[in-house]
N, CA, C and O atoms as a Tripos MOL2 file, in Angstrom:
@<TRIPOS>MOLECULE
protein
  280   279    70     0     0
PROTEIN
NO_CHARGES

@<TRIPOS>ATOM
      1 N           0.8530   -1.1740    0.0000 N.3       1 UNK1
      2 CA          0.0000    0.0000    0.0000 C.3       1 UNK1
      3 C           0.8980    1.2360    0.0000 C.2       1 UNK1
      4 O           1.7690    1.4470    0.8430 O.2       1 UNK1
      5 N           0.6010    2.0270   -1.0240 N.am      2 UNK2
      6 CA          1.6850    3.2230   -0.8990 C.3       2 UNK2
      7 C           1.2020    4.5410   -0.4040 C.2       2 UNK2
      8 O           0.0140    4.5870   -0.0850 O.2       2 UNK2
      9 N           2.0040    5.7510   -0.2710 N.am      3 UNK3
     10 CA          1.5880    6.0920    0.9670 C.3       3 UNK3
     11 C          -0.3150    7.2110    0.8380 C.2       3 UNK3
     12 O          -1.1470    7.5430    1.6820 O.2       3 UNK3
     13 N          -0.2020    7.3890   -0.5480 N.am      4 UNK4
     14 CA         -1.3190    7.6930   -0.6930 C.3       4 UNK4
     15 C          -2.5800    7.3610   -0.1990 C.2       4 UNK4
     16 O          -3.1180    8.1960    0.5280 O.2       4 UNK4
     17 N          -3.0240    6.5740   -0.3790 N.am      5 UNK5
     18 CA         -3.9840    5.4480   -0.2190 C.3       5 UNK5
     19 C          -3.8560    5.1080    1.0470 C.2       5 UNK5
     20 O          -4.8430    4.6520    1.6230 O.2       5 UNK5
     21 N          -2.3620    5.2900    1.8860 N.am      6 UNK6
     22 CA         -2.7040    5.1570    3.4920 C.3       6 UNK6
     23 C          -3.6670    6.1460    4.1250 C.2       6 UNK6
     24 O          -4.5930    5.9830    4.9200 O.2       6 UNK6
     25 N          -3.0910    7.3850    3.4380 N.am      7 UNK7
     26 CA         -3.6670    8.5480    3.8860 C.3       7 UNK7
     27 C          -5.1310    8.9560    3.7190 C.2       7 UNK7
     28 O          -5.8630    9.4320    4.5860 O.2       7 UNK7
     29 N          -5.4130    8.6900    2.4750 N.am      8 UNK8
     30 CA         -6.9290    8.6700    1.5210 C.3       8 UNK8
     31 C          -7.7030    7.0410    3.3420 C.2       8 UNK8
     32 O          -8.2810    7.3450    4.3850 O.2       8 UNK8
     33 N          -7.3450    5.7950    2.9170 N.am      9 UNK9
     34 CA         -8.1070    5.2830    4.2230 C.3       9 UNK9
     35 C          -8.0360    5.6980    5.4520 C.2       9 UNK9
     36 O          -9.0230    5.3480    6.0980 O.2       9 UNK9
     37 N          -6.9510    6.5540    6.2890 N.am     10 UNK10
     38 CA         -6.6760    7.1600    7.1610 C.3      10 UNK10
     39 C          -7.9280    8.0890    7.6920 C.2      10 UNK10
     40 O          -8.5380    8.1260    8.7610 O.2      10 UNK10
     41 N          -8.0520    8.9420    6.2570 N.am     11 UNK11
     42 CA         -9.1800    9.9350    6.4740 C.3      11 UNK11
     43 C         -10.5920    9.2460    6.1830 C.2      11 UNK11
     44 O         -11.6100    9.5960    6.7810 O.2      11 UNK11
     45 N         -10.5760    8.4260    5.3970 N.am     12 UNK12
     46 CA        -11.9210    7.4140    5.8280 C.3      12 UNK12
     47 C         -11.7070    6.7590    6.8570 C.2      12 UNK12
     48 O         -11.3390    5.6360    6.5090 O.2      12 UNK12
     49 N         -11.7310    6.8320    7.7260 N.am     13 UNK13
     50 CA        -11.8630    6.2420    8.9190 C.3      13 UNK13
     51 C         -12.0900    7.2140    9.7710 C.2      13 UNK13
     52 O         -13.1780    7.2430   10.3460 O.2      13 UNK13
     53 N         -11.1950    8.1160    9.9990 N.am     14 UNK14
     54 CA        -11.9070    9.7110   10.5400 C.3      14 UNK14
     55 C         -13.0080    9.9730    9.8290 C.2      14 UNK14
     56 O         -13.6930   10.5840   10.6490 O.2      14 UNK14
     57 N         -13.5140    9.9210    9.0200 N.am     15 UNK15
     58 CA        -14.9760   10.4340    8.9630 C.3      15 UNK15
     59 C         -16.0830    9.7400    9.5540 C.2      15 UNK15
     60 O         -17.0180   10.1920   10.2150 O.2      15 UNK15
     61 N         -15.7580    8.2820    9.1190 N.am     16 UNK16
     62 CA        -16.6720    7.6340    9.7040 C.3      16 UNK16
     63 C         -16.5990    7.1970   11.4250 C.2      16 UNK16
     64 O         -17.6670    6.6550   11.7110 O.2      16 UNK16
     65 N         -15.9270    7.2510   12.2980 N.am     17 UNK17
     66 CA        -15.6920    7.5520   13.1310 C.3      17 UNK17
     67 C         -16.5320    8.9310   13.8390 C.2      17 UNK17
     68 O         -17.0820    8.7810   14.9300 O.2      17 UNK17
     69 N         -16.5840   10.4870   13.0060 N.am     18 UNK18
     70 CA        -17.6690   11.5010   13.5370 C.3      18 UNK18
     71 C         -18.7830   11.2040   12.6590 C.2      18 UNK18
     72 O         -19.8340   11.7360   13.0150 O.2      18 UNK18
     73 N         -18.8300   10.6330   11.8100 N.am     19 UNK19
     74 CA        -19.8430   10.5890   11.3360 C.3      19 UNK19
     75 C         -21.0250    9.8340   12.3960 C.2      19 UNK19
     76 O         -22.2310   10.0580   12.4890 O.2      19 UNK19
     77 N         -20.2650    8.9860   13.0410 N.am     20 UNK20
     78 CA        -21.0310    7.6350   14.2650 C.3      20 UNK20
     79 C         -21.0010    8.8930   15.4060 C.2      20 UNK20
     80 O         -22.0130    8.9650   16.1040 O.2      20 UNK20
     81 N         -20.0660    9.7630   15.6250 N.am     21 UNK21
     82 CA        -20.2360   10.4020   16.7830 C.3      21 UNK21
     83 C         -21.5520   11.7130   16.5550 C.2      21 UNK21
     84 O         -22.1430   12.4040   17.3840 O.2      21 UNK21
     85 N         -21.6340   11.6480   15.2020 N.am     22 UNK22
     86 CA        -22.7580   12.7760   15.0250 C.3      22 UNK22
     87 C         -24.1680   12.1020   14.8020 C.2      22 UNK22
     88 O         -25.1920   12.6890   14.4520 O.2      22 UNK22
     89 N         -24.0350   10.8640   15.0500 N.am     23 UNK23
     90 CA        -25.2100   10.3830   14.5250 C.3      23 UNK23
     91 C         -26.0880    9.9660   15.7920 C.2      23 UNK23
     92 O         -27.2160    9.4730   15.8330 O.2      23 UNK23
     93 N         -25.2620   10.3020   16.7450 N.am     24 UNK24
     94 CA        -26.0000    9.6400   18.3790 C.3      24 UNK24
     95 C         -26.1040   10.6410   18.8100 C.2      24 UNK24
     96 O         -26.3990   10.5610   20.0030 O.2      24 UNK24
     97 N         -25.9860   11.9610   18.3420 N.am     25 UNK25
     98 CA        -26.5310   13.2240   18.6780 C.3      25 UNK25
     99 C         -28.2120   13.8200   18.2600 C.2      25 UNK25
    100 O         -28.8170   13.8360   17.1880 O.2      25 UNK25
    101 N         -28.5860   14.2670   19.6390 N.am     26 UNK26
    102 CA        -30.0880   14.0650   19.1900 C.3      26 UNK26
    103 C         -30.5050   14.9250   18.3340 C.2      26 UNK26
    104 O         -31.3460   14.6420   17.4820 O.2      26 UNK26
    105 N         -29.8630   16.3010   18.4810 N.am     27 UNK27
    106 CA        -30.1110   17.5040   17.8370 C.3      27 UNK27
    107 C         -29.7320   17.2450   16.2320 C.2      27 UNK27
    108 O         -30.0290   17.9870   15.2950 O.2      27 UNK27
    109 N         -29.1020   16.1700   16.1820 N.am     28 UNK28
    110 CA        -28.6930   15.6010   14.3140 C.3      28 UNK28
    111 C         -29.7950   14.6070   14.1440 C.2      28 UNK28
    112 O         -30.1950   14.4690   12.9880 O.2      28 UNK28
    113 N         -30.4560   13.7680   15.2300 N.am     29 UNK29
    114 CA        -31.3500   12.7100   15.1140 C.3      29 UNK29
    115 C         -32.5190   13.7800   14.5200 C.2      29 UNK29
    116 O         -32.9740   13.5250   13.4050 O.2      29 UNK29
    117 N         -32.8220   14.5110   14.9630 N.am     30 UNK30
    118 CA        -33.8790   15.3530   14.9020 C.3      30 UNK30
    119 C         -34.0560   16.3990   13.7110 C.2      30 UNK30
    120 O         -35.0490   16.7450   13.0720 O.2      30 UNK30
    121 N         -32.4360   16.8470   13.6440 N.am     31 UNK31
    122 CA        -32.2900   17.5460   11.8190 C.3      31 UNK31
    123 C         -32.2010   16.4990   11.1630 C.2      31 UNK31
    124 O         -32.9510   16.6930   10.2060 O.2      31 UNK31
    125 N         -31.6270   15.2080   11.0340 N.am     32 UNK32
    126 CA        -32.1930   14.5020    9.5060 C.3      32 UNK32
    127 C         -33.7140   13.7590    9.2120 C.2      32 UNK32
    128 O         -34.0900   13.2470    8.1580 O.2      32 UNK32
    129 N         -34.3990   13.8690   10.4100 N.am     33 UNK33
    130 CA        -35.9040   13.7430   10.7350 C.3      33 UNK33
    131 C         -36.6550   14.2280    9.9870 C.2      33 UNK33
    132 O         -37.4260   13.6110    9.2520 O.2      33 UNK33
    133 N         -36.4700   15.9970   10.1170 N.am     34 UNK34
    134 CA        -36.7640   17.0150    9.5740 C.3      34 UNK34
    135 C         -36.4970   17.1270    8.4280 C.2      34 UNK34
    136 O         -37.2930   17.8170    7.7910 O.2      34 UNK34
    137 N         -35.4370   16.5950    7.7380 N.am     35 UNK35
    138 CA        -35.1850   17.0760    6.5000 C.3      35 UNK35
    139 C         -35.9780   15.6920    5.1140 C.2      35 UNK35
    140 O         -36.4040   15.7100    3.9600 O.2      35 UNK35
    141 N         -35.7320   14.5660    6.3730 N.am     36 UNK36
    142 CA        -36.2650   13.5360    5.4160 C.3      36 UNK36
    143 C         -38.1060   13.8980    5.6280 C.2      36 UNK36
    144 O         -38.6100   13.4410    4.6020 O.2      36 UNK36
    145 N         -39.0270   14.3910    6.3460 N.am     37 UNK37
    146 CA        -40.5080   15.2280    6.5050 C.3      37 UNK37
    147 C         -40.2560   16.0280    5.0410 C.2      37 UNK37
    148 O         -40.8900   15.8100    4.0090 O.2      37 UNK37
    149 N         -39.5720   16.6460    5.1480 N.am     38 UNK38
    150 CA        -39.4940   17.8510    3.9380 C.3      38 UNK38
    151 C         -39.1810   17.0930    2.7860 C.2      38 UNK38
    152 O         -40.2100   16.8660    2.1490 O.2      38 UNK38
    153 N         -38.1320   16.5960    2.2490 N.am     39 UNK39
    154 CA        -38.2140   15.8590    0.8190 C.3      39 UNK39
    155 C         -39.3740   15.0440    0.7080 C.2      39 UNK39
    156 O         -39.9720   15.1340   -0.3650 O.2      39 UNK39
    157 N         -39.7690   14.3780    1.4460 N.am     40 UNK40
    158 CA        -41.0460   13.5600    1.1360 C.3      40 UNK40
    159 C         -42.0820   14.2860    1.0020 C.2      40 UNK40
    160 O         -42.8890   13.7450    0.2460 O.2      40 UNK40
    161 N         -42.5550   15.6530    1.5500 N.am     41 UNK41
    162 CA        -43.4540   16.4870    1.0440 C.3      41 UNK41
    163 C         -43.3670   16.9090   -0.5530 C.2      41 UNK41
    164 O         -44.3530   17.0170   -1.2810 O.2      41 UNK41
    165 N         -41.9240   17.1390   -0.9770 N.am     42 UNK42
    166 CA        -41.2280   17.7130   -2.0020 C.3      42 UNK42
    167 C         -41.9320   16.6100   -3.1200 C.2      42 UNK42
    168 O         -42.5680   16.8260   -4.1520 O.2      42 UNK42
    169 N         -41.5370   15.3550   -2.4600 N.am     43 UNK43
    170 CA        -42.0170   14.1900   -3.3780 C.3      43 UNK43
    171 C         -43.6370   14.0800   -3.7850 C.2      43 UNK43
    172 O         -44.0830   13.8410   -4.9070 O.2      43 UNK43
    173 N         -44.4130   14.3310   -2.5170 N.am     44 UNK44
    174 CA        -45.5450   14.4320   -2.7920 C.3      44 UNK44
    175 C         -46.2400   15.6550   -3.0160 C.2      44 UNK44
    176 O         -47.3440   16.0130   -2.6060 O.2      44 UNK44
    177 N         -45.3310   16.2880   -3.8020 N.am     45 UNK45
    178 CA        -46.2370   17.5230   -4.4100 C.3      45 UNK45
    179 C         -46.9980   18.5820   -3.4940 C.2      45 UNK45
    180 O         -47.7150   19.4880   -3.9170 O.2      45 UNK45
    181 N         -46.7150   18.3060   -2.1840 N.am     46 UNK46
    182 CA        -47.6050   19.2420   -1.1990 C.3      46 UNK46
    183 C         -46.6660   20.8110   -1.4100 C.2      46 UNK46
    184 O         -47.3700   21.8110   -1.5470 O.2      46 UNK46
    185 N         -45.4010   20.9750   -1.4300 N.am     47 UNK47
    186 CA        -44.8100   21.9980   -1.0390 C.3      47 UNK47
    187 C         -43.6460   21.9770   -2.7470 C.2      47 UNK47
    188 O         -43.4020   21.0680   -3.5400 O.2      47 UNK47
    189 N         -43.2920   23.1400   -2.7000 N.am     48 UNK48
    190 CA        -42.4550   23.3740   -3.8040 C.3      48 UNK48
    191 C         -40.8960   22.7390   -3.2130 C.2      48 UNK48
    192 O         -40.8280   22.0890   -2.1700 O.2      48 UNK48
    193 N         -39.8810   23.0080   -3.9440 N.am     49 UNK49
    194 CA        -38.3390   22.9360   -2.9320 C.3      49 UNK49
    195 C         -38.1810   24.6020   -2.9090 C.2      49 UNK49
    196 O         -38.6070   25.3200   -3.8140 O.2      49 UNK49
    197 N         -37.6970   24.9440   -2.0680 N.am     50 UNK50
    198 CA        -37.4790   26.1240   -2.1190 C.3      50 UNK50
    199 C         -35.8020   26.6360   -2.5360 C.2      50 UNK50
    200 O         -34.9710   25.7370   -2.4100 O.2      50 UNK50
    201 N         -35.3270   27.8540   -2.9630 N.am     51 UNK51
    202 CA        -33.8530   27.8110   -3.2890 C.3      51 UNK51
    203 C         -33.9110   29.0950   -4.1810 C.2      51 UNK51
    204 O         -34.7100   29.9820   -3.8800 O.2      51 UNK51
    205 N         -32.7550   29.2780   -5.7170 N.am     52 UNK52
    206 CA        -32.9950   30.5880   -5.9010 C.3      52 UNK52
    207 C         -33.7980   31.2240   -6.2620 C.2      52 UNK52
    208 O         -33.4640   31.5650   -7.3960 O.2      52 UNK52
    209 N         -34.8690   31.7140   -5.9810 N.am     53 UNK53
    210 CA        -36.1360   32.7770   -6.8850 C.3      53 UNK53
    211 C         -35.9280   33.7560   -7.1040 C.2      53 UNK53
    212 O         -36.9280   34.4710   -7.0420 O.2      53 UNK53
    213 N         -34.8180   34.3660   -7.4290 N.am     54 UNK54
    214 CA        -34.9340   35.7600   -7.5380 C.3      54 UNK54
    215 C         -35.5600   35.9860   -8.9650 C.2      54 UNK54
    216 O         -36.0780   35.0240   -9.5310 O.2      54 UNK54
    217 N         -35.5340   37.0430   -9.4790 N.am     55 UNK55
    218 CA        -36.4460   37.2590  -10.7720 C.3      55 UNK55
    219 C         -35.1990   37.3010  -11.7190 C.2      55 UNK55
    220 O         -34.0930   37.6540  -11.3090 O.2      55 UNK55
    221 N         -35.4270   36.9440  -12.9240 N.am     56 UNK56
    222 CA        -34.4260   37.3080  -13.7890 C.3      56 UNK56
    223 C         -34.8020   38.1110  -14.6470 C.2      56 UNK56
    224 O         -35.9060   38.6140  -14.8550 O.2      56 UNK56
    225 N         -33.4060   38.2620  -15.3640 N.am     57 UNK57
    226 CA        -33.1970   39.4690  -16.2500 C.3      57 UNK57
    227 C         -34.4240   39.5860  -17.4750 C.2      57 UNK57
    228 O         -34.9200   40.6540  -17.8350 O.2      57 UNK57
    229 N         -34.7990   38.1830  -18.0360 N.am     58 UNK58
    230 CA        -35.6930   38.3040  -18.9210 C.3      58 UNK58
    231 C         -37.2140   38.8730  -18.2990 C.2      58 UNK58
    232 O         -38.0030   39.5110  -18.9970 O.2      58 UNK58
    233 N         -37.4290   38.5650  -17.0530 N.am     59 UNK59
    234 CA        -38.6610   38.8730  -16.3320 C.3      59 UNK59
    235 C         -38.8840   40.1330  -15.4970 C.2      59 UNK59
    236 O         -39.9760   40.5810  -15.1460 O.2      59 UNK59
    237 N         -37.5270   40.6930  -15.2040 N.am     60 UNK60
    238 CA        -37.6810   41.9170  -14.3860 C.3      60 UNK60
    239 C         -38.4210   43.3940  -15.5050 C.2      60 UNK60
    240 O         -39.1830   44.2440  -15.0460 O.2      60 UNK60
    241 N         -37.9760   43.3550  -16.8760 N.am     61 UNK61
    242 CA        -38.5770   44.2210  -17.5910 C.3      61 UNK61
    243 C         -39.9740   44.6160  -17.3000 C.2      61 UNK61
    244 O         -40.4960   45.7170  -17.1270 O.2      61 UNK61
    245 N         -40.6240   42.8890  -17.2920 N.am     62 UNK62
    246 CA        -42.1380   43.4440  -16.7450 C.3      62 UNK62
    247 C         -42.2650   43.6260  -15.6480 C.2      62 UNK62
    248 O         -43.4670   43.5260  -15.4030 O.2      62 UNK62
    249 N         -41.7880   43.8190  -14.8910 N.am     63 UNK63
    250 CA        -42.2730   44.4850  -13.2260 C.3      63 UNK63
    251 C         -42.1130   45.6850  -13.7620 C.2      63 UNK63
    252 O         -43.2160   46.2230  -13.6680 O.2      63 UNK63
    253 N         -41.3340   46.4460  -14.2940 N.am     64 UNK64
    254 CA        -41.2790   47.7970  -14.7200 C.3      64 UNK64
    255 C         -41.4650   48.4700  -15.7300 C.2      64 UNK64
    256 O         -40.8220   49.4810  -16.0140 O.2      64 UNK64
    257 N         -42.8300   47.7370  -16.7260 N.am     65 UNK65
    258 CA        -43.2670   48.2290  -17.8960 C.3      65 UNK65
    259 C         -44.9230   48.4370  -17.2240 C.2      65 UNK65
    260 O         -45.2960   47.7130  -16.3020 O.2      65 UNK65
    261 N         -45.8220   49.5070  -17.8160 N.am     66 UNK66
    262 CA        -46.8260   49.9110  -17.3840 C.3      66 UNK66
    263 C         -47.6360   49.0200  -18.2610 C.2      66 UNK66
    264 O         -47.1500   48.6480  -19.3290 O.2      66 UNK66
    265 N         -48.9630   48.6050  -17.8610 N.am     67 UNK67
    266 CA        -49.4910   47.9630  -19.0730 C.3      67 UNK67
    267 C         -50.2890   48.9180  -19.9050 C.2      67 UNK67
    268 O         -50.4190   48.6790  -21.1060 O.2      67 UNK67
    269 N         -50.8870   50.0840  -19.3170 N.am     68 UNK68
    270 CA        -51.5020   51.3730  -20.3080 C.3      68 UNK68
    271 C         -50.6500   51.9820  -21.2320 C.2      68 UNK68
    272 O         -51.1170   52.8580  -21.9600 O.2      68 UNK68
    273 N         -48.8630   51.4930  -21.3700 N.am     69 UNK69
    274 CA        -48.4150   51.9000  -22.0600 C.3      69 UNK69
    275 C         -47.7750   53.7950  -21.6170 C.2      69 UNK69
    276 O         -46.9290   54.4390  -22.2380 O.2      69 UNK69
    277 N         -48.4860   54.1800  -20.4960 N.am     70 UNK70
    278 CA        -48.3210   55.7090  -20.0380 C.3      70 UNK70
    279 C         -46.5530   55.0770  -19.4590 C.2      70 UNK70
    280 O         -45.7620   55.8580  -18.9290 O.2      70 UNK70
@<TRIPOS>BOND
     1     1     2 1
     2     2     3 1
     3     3     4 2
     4     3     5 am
     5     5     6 1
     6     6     7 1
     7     7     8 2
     8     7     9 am
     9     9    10 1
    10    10    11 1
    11    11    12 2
    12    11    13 am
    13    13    14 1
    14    14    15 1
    15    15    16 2
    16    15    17 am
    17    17    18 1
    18    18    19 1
    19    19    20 2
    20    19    21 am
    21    21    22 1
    22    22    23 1
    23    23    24 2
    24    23    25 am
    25    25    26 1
    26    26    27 1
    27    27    28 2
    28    27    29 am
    29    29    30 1
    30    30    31 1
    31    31    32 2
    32    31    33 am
    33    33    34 1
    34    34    35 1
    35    35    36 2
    36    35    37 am
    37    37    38 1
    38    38    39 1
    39    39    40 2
    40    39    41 am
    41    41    42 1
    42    42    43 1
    43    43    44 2
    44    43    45 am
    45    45    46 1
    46    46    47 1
    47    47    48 2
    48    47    49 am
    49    49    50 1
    50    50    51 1
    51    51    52 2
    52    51    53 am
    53    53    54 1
    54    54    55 1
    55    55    56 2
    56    55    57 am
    57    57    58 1
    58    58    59 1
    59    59    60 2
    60    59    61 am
    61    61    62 1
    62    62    63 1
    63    63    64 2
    64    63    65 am
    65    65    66 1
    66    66    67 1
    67    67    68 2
    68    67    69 am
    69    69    70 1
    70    70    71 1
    71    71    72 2
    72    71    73 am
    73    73    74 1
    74    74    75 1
    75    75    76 2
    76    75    77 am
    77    77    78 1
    78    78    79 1
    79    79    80 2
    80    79    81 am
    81    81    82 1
    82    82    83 1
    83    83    84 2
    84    83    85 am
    85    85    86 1
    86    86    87 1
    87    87    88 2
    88    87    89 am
    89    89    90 1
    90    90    91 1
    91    91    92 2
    92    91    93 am
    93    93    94 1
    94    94    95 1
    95    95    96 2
    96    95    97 am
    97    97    98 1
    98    98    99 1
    99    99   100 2
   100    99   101 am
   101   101   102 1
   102   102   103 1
   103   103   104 2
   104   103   105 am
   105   105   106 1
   106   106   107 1
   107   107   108 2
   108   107   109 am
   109   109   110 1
   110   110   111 1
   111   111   112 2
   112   111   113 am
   113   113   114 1
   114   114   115 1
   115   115   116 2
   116   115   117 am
   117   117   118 1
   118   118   119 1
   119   119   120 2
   120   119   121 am
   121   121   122 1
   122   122   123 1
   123   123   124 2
   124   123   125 am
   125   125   126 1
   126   126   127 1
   127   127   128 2
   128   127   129 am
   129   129   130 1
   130   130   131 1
   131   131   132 2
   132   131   133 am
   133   133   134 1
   134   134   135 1
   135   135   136 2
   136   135   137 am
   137   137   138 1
   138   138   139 1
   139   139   140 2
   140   139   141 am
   141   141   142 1
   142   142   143 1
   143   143   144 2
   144   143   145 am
   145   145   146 1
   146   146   147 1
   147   147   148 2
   148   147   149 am
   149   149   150 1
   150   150   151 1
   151   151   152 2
   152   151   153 am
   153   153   154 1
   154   154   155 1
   155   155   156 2
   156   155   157 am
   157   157   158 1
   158   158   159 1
   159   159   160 2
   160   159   161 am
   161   161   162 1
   162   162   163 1
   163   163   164 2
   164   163   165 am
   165   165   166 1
   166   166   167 1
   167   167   168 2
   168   167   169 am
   169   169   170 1
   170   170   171 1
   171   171   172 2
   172   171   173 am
   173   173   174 1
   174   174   175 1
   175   175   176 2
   176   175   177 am
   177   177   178 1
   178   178   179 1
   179   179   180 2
   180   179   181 am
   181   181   182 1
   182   182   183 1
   183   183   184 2
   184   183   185 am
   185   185   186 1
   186   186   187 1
   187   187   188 2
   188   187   189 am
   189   189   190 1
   190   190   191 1
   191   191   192 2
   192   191   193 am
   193   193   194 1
   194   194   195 1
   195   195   196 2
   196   195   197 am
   197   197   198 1
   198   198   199 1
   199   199   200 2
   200   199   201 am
   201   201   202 1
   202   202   203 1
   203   203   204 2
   204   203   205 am
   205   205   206 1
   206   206   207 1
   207   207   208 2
   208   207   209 am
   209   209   210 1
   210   210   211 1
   211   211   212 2
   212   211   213 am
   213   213   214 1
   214   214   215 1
   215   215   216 2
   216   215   217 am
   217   217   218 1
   218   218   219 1
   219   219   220 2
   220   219   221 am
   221   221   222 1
   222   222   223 1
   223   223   224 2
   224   223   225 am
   225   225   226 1
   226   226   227 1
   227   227   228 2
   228   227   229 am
   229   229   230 1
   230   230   231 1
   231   231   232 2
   232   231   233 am
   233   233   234 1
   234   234   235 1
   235   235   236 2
   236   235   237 am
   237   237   238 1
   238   238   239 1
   239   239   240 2
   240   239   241 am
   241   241   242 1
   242   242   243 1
   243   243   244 2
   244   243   245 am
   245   245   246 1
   246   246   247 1
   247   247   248 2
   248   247   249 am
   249   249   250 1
   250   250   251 1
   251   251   252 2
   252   251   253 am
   253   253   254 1
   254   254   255 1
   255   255   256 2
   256   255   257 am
   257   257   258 1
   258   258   259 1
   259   259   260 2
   260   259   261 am
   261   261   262 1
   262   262   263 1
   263   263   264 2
   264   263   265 am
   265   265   266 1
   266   266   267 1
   267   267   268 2
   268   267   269 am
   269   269   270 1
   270   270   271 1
   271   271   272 2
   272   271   273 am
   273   273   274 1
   274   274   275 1
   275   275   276 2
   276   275   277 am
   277   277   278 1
   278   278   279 1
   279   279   280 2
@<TRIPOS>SUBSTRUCTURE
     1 UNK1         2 RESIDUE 1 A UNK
     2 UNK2         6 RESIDUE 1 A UNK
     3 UNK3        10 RESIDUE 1 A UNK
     4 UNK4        14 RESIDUE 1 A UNK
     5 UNK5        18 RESIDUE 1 A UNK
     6 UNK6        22 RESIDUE 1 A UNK
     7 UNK7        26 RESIDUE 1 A UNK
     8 UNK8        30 RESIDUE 1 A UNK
     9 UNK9        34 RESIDUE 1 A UNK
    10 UNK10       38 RESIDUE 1 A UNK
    11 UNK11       42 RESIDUE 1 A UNK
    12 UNK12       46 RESIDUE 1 A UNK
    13 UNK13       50 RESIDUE 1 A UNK
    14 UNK14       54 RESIDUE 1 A UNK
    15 UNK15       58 RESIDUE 1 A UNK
    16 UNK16       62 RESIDUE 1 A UNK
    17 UNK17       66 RESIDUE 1 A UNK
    18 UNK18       70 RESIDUE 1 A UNK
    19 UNK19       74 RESIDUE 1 A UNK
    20 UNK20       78 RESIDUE 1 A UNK
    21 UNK21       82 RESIDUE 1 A UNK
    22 UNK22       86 RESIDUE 1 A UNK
    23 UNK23       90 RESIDUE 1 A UNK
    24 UNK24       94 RESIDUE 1 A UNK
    25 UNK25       98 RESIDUE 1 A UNK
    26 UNK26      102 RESIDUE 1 A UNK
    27 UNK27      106 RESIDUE 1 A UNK
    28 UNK28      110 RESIDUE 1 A UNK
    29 UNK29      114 RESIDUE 1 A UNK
    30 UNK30      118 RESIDUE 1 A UNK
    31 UNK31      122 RESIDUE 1 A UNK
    32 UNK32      126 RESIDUE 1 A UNK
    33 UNK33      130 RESIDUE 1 A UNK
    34 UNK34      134 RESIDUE 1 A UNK
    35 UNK35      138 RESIDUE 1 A UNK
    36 UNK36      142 RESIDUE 1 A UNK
    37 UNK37      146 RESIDUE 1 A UNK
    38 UNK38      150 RESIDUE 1 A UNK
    39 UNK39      154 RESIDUE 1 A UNK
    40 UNK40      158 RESIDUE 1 A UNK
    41 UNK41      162 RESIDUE 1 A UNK
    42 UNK42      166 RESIDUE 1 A UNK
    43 UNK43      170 RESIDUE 1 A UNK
    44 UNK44      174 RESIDUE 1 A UNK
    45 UNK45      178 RESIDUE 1 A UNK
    46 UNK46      182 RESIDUE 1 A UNK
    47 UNK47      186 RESIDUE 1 A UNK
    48 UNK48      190 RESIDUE 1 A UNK
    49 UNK49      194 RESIDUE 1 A UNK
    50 UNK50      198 RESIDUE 1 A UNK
    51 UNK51      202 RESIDUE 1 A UNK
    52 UNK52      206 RESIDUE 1 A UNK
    53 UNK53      210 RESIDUE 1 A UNK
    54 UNK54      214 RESIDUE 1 A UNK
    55 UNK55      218 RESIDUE 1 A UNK
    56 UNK56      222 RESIDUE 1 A UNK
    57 UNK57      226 RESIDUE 1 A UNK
    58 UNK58      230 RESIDUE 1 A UNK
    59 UNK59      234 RESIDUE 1 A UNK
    60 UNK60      238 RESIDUE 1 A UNK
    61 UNK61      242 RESIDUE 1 A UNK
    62 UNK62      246 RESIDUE 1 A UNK
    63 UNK63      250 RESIDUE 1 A UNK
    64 UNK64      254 RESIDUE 1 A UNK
    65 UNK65      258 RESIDUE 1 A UNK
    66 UNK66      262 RESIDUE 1 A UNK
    67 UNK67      266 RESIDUE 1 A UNK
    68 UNK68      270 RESIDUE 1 A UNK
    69 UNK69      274 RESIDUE 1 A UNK
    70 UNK70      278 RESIDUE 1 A UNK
């Protein structure tokens, strides 16, 4: 094994290691709870996903065109 690949499993093992220490945490029991409630809404069409909405460039014109033309 050369020394790469020591290092690359080295750090897999540290992760999974906090990964087990974050997972017996309730306040993480309780955020991936929450998050798996929310994609499954996502799935069932009740709620949108939410993320960037801002308006774009092609769409902002009409917020600021009059429709009387004045």
């Amino acid at each position: 094994m050369n020394n790469e690949s020591k290092i690359i499993s080295d750090l897999k093992e540290v992760f999974q290691k906090e990964k087990q220490k974050l997972d017996k945490k309730q306040s993480n029991q309780r955020l991936t709870s929450a998050n798996e409630f929310y994609n499954n809404l996502i799935e069932r069409g009740i709620i949108k996903k939410r993320g960037y909405t801002l308006r774009g460039i092609e769409d902002s014109h009409l917020f600021n065109c009059r429709l009387n033309g004045y």
